[in-house]
N, C-alpha and C positions, 0 to 999 in steps of 0.2 A: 498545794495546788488544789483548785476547787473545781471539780467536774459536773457541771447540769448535763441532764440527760431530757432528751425531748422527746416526747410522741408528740410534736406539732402536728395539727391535722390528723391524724391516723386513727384509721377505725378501729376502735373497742370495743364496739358492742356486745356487750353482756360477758365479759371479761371477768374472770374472778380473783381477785387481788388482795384479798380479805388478808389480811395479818400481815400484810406485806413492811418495808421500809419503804417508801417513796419520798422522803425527803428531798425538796428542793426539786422535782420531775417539771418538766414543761410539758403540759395538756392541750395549750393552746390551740382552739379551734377542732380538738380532739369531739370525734361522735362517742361519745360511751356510753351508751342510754344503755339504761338495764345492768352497767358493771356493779360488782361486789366489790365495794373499796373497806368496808366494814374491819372495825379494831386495824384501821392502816395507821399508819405515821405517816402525816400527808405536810407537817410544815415544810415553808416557804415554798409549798407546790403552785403550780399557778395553772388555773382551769380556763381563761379569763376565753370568752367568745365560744365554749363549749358547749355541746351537747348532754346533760348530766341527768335526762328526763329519768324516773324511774330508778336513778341512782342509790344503793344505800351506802349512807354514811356513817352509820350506827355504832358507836365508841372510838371513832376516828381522833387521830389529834389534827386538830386544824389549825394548830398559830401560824399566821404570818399568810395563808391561803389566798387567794388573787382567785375571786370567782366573777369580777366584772365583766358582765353579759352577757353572761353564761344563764343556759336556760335548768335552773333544777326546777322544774314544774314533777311532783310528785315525789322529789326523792325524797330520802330520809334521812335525819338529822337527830336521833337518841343520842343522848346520853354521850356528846362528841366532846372533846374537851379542846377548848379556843379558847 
């Protein structure tokens, strides 16, 4: 059985999640400006209509990631592997 877990909407701001597993996470509509998603495991996460300003992404894995309309104005995106 396959379990998604969602922070639909929910405020995250400047959250630190850094090394984390998020695999397959629903973001959706989520504020996370300023979170530390860095060195995460983010496939099949979906951020889609998010707030991601400020965000770092920095050695994340991103396959399969859903950031449609999602605003990253500034975040950061090193060295991520997609």
């Amino acid at each position: 059985m396959s379990v998604r877990h969602e922070f639909d909407g929910d405020n995250l701001r400047g959250v630190n999640l850094s090394g984390c597993n998020l695999v397959d996470m629903d973001f959706t509509g989520a504020d996370m400006e300023g979170a530390d998603l860095s060195w995460t495991q983010l496939s099949g996460a979906c951020f889609a209509r998010a707030n991601l300003r400020f965000c770092n992404f920095d050695g994340a894995e991103l396959f399969g990631v859903d950031f449609t309309g999602a605003d990253i104005t500034f975040a950061s995106f090193a060295n991520v592997l997609k």
